[in-house]
N, C-alpha and C positions, 0 to 999 in steps of 0.2 A: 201513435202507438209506439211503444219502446220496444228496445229491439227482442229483449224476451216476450214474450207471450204471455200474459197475467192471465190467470185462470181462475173463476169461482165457481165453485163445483155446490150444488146443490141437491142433499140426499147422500146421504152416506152408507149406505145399504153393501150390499151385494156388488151391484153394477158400480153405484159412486166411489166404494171403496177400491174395490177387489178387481176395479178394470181402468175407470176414469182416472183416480187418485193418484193411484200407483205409476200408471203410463205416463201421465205429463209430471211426475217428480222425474222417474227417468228420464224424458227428452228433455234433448239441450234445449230447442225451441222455447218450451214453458213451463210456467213455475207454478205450481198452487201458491195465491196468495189469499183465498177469502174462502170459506165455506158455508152449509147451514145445514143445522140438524138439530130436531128436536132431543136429542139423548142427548144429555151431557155428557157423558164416559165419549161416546163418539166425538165429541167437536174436543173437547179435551185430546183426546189420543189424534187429530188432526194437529192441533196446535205444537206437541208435541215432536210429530212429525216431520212437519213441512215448515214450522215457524210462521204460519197465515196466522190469518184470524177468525175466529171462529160465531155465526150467529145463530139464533135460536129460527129466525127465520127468514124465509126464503130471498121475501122482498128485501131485506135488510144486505143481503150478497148483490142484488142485482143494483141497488143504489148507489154501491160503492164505487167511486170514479176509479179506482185503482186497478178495478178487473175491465177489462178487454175480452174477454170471451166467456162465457156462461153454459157449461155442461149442466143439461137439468136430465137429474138419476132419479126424482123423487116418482113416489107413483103415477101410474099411466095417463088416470084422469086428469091430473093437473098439469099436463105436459102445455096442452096448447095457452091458459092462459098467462103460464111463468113464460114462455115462450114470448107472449105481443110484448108484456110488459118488460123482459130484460132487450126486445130487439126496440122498442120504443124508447129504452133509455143509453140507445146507443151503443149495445153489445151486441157484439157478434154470439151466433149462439149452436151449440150441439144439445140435440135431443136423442133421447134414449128413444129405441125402437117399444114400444107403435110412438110414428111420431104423433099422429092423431086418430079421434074415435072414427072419424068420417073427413071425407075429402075435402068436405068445408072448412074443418080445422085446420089443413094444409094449408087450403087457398087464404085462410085468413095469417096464418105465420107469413105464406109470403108473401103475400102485401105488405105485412107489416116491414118486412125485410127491403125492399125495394123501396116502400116509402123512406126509410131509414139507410139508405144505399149498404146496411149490415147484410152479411152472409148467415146464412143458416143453413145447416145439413142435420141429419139422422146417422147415428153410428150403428151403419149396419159392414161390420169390420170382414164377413167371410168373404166380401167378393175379392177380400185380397188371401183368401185363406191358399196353404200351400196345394190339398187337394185339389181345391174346387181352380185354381189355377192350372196344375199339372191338366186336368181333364176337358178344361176349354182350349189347352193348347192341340190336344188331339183331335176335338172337334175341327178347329178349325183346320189343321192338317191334313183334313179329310181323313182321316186313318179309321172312321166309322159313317163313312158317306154319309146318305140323309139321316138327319135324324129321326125314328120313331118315338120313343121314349128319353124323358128324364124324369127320375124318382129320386125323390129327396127325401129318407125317416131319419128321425131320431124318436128311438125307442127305448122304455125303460119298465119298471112296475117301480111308482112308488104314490105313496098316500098321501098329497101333499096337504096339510094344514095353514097356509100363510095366507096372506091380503089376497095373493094372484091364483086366490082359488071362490074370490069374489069377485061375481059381475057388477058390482055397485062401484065398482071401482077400476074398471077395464081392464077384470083380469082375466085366467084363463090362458089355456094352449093359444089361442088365434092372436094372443096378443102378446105372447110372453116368447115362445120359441118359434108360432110358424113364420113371423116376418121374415127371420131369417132364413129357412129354408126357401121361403116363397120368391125372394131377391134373388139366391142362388140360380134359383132356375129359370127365372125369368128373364134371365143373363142370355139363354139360348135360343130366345124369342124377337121376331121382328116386335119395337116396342108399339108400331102402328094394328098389329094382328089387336083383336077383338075375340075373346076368349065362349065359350060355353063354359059357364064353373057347374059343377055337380061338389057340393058339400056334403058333410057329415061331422057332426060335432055331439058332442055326449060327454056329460057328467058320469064319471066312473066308480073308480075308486076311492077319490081323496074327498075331503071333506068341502065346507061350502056350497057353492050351485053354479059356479062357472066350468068348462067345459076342459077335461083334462084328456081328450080324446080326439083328436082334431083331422079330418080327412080330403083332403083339396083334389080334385082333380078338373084339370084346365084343356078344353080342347079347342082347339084354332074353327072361328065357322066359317071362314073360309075353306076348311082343308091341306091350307100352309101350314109345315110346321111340325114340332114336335107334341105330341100328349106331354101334359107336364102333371106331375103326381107328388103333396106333399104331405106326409101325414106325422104328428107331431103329438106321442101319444104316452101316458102314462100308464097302461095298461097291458103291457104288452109283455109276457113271461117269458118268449121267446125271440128276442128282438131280431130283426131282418138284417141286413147289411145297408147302410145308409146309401151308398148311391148304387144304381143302376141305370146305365145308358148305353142305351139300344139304337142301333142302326142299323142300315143294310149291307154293311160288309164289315162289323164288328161290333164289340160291346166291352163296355168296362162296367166291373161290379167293386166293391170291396168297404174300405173303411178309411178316416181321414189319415190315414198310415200306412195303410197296407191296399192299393190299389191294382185289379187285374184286368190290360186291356189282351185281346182278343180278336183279331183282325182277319182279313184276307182281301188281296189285290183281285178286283175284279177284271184287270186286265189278262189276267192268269185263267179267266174262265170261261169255258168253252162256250158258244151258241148254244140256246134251246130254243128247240123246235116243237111247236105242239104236236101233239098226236091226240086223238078226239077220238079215238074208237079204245076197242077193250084192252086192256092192261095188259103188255105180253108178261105172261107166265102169273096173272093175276096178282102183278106186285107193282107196287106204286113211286112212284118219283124215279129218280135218275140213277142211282148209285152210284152216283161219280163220287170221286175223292178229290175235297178241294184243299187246296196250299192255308194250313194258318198259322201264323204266329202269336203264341202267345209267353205273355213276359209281363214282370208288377211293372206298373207305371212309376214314370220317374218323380217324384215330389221332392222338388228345394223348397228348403225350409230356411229365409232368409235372417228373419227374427218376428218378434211378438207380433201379431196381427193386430192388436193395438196400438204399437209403438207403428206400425205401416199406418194407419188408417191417421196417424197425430201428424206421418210424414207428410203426407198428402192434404192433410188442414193446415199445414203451415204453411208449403207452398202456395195454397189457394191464398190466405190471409195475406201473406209477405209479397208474393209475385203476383197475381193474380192467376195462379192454373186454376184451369177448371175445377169444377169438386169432384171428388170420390161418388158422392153419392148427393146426386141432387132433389131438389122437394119435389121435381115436377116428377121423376122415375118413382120418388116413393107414394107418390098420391096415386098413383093408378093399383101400386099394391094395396093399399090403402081402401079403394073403390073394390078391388075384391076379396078384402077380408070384411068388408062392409056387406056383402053382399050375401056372403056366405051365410053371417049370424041374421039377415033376413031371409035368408032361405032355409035356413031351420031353425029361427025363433028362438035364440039364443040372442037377446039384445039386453 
């Protein structure tokens, strides 16, 4: 492997373009050298670009001995079998979130990875997001004791028309925006807990028949643990505030900019003692007045969450660090977005 990072990026869309593309011209680490897109104007304006090469098709990128890693952008369904064939040809490889339709498809990637002693992850880039950091750092500071809740939305109304508003092609909310939210939170869970999912999924407003309406909620059956809630919905006229986490001695709500936690030291809190008989003066609870502080949470914003996520691939590939995001943490998400569209017949 030389010492830059050669990259063939496969799919030029949205994500290939507008995320993959762009971040590894930026990093020093690596360089677009190989692309593939059926548009010409696309692989042209790559060429143009980056100075690679440009092919009509996919296999044609991963053949190429010059590329060292293989981002596949192209649509969902095709992820797992560009996946065996670029790690069987001796690339390393990133896959666009869903990595696959079902866990088989995982377990089949990483075989093929290990056979092939190549790495493969999923770029699921938020768990280095600046919010979603600031507010695990509270957590674990204890500054909202146990946790009850964590809710994860992204909310909007819009009518979407594209591929990822058909199931024939693994689209849809469950495949398109809830992974990521589903990762975020699943970040505050033991990853051995075993969930109760209660789904809800619905074609709304946009066109197609995949599901633009998407409602997660995960409960621990042990009783360990947080409610986890993700709901990822194009329908929505009034949208909510993306996070809300709840605990027993605090809570932060707000947005990936503007976060408000809300605490109070239980050490600061007096005994309660039951009383089991009638209500004095027929009025209920304590009236105490307890100490809180509240103040926006601190979010550093170091740089791109994709230029982090290329940071953390390159260490793994160069040194061997662990990954960011490994296949075995995505295949259980994987297992319950799977579970979900058999729990409401959305396959």
């Amino acid at each position: 492997m030389s010492s830059t990072l050669r990259v063939g990026i496969l799919g030029l869309g949205r994500s290939g373009w507008g995320i993959h593309a762009l971040a590894v011209a930026e990093h020093d680490a690596f360089e677009v050298v190989a692309v593939a897109d059926p548009e010409p104007d696309r692989r042209q304006e790559a060429v143009d670009r980056f100075g690679c090469v440009a092919y009509a098709e996919p296999e044609q990128v991963i053949a190429d001995d010059r590329v060292d890693l293989v981002v596949i952008a192209t649509p969902s369904h095709t992820h797992v079998p560009l996946a065996i064939a670029a790690l069987e040809q001796g690339r390393h490889v990133v896959v666009e979130k869903p990595m696959a339709q079902d866990a088989a498809g995982v377990d089949e990637m990483t075989g093929a990875a290990e056979r092939g002693g190549r790495l493969i992850t999923c770029y699921l880039p938020r768990r280095v997001d600046p919010d979603f950091l600031a507010i695990r750092k509270a957590v674990d500071d204890g500054r909202l004791g146990d946790l009850l809740l964590v809710r994860r939305t992204i909310h909007d109304f819009s009518r979407r028309r594209d591929w990822q508003m058909l199931r024939r092609f693994d689209g849809g909310a469950l495949s398109n925006t809830a992974p990521h939210l589903l990762d975020q939170v699943l970040q505050f869970t033991d990853p051995a807990i075993d969930f109760e999912l209660l789904a809800d999924l619905r074609h709304t407003v946009g066109a197609g028949d995949a599901e633009d309406h998407a409602f997660l909620a995960l409960r621990p059956r042990s009783g360990s643990g947080p409610l986890v809630q993700v709901e990822a919905s194009s329908a929505v006229a009034l949208p909510q505030p993306p996070w809300l986490v709840l605990g027993t001695t605090g809570a932060i709500s707000g947005t990936s900019t503007d976060l408000t936690i809300r605490s109070s030291d239980p050490r600061g809190w007096a005994p309660l003692s039951l009383d089991e008989g009638p209500a004095a003066g027929r009025r209920y609870g304590t009236q105490e007045s307890l100490t809180w502080q509240q103040a926006p949470l601190e979010i550093v914003s170091r740089r791109k969450t994709s230029l982090i996520f290329y940071d953390h691939l390159a260490a793994s590939l160069r040194d061997g660090a662990p990954l960011l995001v490994t296949p075995q943490s995505v295949r259980r998400e994987i297992e319950l977005l799977n579970q979900a569209r058999q729990q409401t017949g959305f396959r």
